[in-house]
N, C-alpha and C positions, 0 to 999 in steps of 0.2 A: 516472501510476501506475507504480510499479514491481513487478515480480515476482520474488522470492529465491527458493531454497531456499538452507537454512541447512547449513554442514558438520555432520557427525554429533556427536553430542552438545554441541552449541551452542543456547543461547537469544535469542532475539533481544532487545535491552535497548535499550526507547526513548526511555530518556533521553542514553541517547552515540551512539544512532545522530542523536536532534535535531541532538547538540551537533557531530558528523560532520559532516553535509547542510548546518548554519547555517553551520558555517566553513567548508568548504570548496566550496561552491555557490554561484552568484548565486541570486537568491528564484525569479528566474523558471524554474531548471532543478530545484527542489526538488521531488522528488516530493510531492505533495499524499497517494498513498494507496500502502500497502505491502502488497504480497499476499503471503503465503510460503507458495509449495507448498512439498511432502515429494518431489516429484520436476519436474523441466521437462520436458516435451511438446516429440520434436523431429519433425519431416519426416523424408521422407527424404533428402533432401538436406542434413541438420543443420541446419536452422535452427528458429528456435524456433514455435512453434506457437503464436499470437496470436490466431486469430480467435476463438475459443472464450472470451480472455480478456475480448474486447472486448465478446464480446454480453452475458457477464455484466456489465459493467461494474460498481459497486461497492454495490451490493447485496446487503444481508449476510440477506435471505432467500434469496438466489440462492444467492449463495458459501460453498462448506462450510469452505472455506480462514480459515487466521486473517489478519485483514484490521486495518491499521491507519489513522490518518487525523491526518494534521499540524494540531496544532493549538497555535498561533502565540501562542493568550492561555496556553496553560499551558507552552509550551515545551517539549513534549516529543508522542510517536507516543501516541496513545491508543487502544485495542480501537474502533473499530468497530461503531454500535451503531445500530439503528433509527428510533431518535429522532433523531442525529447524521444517518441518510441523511434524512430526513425535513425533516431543519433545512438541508440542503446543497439537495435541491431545491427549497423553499421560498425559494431565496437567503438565506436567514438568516447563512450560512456564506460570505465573500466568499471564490471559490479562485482 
């Protein structure tokens, strides 16, 4: 998983960030699931603050964030959705 925020007045577009990740990535360092807060969480010592992402892990009853999930049959970031975490636990979803 990866976690963004986005610069200020930027959208996030899942279809060029796929085509991004696909070229210039091997498969195995492609993020499977994209979070983008509105701000990053640091320590005090600047570093990023993780554990909080972790326990959420990517459950989008949990996560108020917009969340996305690589999906390799349509080729592009798609939202995120219940049924999709539902199918990822089930293994339905090879990640």
């Amino acid at each position: 998983m990866a976690c963004i925020q986005l610069k200020d007045n930027c959208e996030f577009n899942a279809e060029s960030t796929y085509r991004h990740v696909n070229t210039h990535l091997p498969n195995y360092a492609r993020p499977r699931f994209i979070r983008i807060k509105s701000a990053i969480e640091l320590t005090a010592t600047f570093k990023y603050r993780k554990v909080q992402l972790v326990e959420e892990g990517f459950n989008p009853a949990v996560i108020k964030d917009r969340l996305y999930f690589l999906d390799d049959k349509e080729n592009l970031y798609v939202q995120m959705t219940q049924d999709i975490f539902n199918s990822v636990k089930k293994h339905d979803f090879k990640l």
